[in-house]
N, C-alpha and C positions, 0 to 999 in steps of 0.2 A: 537770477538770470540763467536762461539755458547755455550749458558748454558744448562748444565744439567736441566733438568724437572722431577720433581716427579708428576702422575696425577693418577685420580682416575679411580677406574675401575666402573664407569659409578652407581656409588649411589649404593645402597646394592643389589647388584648383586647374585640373589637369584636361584640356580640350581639344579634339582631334580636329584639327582645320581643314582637310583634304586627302585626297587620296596620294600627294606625293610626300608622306611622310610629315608631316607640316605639324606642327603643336601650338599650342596657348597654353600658358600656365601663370597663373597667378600668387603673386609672394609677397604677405605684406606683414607687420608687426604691429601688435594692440592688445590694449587689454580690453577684454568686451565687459559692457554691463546690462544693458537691456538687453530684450527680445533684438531690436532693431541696432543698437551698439553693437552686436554681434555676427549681425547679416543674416540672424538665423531666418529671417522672412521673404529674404533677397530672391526675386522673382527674376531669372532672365530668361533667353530664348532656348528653346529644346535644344535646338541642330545648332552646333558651334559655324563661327565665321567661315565664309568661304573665302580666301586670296585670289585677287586674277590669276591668270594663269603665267607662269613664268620660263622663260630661254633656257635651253641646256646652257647656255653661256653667262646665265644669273644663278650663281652658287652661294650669295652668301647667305648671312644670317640677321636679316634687319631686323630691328624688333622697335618695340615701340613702350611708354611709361607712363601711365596718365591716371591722372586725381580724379573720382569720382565725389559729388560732394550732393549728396541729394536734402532737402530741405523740405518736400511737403510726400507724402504719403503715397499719391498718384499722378508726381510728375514725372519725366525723365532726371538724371541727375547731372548737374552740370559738370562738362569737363575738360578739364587742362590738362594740359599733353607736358609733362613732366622733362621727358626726355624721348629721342625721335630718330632713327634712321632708317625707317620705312621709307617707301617712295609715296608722293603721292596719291594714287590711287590705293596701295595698297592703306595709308588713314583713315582714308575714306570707309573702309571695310571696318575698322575698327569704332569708328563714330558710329558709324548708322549701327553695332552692334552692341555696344554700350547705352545707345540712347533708349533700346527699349527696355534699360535694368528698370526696376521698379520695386521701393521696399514701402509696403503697404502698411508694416505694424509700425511705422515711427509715429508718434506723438511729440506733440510738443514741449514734455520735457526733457525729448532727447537731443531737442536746438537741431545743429547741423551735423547730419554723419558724416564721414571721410571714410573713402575705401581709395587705394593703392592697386591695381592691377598691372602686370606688364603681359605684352603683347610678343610673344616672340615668333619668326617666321622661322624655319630651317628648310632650304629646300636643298641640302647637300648630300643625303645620305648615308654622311658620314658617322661612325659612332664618335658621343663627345669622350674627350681625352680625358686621364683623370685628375682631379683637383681635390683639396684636402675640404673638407665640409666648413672648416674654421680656415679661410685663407683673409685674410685681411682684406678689405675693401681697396676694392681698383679705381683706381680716380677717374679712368674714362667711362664707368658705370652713371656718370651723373651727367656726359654729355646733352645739349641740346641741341639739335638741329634743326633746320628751317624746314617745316610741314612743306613745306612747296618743293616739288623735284626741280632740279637742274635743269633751265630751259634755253635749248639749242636750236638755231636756224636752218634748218633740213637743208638752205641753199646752200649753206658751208660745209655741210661735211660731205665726209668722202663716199665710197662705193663700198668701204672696208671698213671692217671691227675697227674702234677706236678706243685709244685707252687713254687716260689723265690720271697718275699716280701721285697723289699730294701726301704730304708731312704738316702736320699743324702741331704748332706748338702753341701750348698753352701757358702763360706767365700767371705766379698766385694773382691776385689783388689787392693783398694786402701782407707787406713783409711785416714783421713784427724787429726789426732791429733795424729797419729805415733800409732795407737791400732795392733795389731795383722793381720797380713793377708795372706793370699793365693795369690801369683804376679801370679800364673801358674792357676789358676782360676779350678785346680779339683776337683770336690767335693769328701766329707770326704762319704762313703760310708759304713753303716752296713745291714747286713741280721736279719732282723725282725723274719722271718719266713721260713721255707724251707722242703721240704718232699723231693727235689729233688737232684740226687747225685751229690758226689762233685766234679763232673768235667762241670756237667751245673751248680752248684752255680757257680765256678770261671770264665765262661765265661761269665756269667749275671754281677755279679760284675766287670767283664773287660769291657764290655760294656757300663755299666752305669759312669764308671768314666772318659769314654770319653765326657761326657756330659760336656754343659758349661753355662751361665749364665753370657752372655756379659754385660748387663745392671747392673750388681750387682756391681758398685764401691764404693761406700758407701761416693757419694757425696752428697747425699737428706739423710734428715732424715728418709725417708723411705724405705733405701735401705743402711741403715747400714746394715744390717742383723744382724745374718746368719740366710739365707733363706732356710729352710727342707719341703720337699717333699717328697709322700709315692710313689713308686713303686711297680706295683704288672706283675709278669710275669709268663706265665701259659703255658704247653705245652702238647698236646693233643695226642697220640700216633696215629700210622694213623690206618683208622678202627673201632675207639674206639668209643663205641656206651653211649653217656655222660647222665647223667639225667638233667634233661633243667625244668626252672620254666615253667606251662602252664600257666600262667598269671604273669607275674610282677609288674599287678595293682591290688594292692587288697584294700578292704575297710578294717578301721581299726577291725570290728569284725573278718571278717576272717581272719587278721593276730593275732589275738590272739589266733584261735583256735586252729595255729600250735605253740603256745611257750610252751617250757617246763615247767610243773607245774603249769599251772594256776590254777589249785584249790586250791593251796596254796597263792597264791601274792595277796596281798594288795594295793590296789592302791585308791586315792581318786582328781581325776581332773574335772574341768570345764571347760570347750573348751570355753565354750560363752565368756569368761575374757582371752581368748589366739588368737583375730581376725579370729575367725574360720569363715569359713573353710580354710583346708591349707591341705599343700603335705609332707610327708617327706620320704627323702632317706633315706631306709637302706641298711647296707651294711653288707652281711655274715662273720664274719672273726671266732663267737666265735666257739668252747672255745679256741680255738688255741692262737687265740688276741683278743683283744676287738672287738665288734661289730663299726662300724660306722655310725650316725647317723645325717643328714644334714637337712635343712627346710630351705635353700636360706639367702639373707641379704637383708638387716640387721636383725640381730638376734635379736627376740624379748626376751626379759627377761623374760615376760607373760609364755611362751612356755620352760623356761629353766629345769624345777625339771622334767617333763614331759617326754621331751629327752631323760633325763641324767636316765629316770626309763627305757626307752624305749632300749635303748644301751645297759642296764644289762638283755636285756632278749636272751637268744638263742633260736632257733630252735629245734623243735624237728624234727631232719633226720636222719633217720634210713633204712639202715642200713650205715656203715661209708662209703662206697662208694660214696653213695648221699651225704652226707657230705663231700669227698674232693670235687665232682665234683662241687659241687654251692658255694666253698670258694670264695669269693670275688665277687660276686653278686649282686646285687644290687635290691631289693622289694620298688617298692612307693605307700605308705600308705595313701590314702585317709582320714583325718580323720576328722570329721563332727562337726558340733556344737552338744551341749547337754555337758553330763555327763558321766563322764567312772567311774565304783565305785567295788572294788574289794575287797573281805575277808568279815569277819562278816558277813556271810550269803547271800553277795547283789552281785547281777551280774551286766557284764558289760551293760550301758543305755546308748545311744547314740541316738539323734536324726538325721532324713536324712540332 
């Protein structure tokens, strides 16, 4: 009898999506053994996918996981969507560009092949922070979300940016010493944040609790959980003319020059004792919620009092329009070696 093949899609399958920086890249694990077990036949389309076009005010990074499973020589291959935080229409881009794969040299003693592709969008411009090559498996790497986007009644909302900031927690499925669990795998969902009314809160939260987290059974110690996750969902009225950062790179002096108050803050760091130089995400939430504030892993401790001053600063945007429109936004902060030295008369020093 022919066996099933899982194969790679041909090493890091690297694809330019568009002209705002956008990638695809393909990552999967196998041992190959045919021609066709190895994908070395694998026919797809010249010019990679194109993404609709996207908001200054849409900065994340959806991406998308799906099984290609092809069975006869010159058909499409059929496919299951693995894992999902695309929008709608942007799916759609990735179906109609998967469907015309085509691996010609399978026979049938090579049964059904399986290839693994992900799909990932980036329209931030930001550079990724660094992470160790060998970092453990993230348990929200295996989320599933509902292919269908979020759908709102245009008569309910407002004339403004709206935001719905959710937390899903996800419980294992199965405890292994009879602890507490979730057999139906929904996660527990609260509203963090919301400006937006309540008939788009309830379908945001109807949405998100379709979500699932197959891999969470709480048989490794590292997937007892519970696993929580932030959500942020933004809706853009049509027409709406949004205030947009004109750079999202800034060096850390210019980002200081827009926090509230600095002629008041005190501060007293040395980067050189923090492996400077380094990047760090910010992320717009205050005063609403706390700021967010990232610098890649492993987390150095060097870098920790620093952060945690850097998270307590907000913006100064004014007037509050600019302020809902850049909630959840993201600024990366170049910050250099040298000295940052604040209050008691001394400004900020920083060397290039």
């Amino acid at each position: 009898m022919p066996h099933r093949h899982i194969a790679p899609l041909a090493g890091a399958l690297a694809l330019l999506l568009s002209a705002n920086s956008a990638c695809a890249q393909a990552r999967t694990e196998a041992t190959p053994a045919s021609e066709a077990q190895s994908l070395a036949c694998l026919q797809r389309p010249a010019e990679p996918p194109t993404f609709p076009p996207r908001s200054d005010l849409d900065r994340g990074s959806p991406w998308a996981r799906v099984l290609l499973r092809f069975s006869t020589p010159t058909a499409a291959p059929e496919i299951e969507i693995l894992a999902n935080t695309l929008r709608e229409d942007q799916l759609k881009v990735v179906r109609r560009y998967v469907d015309r794969y085509r691996l010609p040299c399978l026979q049938p003693s090579d049964g059904s092949v399986q290839a693994v592709q992900e799909f990932n969008f980036n329209n931030s411009g930001l550079a990724p922070l660094p992470m160790p090559p060998d970092r453990p498996s993230i348990p929200t790497a295996c989320i599933v979300q509902p292919a269908d986007g979020v759908r709102i009644d245009e008569s309910t909302s407002s004339r403004d940016v709206e935001h719905v900031v959710l937390t899903l927690t996800f419980f294992p499925t199965r405890q292994p010493s009879g602890g507490s669990s979730d057999a139906s795998g929904i996660p527990e969902v609260k509203v963090l944040y919301t400006n937006a009314s309540p008939e788009a809160v309830r379908a945001t939260v109807a949405w998100a609790a379709r979500s699932r987290m197959p891999c969470l059974t709480g048989e490794t110690d590292a997937l007892k959980g519970p696993v929580v996750m932030r959500q942020q969902f933004t809706t853009l009225p049509p027409g709406y003319r949004v205030y947009a950062l004109n750079n999202a790179q800034l060096p850390l002096t210019r980002f200081l020059g827009m926090v509230q108050d600095l002629d008041t803050l005190k501060a007293d760091f040395d980067f050189d004792t923090m492996n400077c130089p380094f990047k760090v995400n910010y992320t717009i939430y205050g005063p609403r919620l706390p700021n967010e504030v990232e610098a890649g892993q492993p987390v150095n401790p060097n870098r920790l009092s620093f952060l945690k001053w850097l998270e307590a600063r907000d913006l100064r945007l004014k007037p509050d329009k600019m302020a809902n429109d850049l909630f959840g936004q993201t600024i990366q902060i170049d910050v250099p070696c040298g000295k940052l030295k604040l209050g008691d008369e001394t400004t900020a020093v920083a060397s290039p």
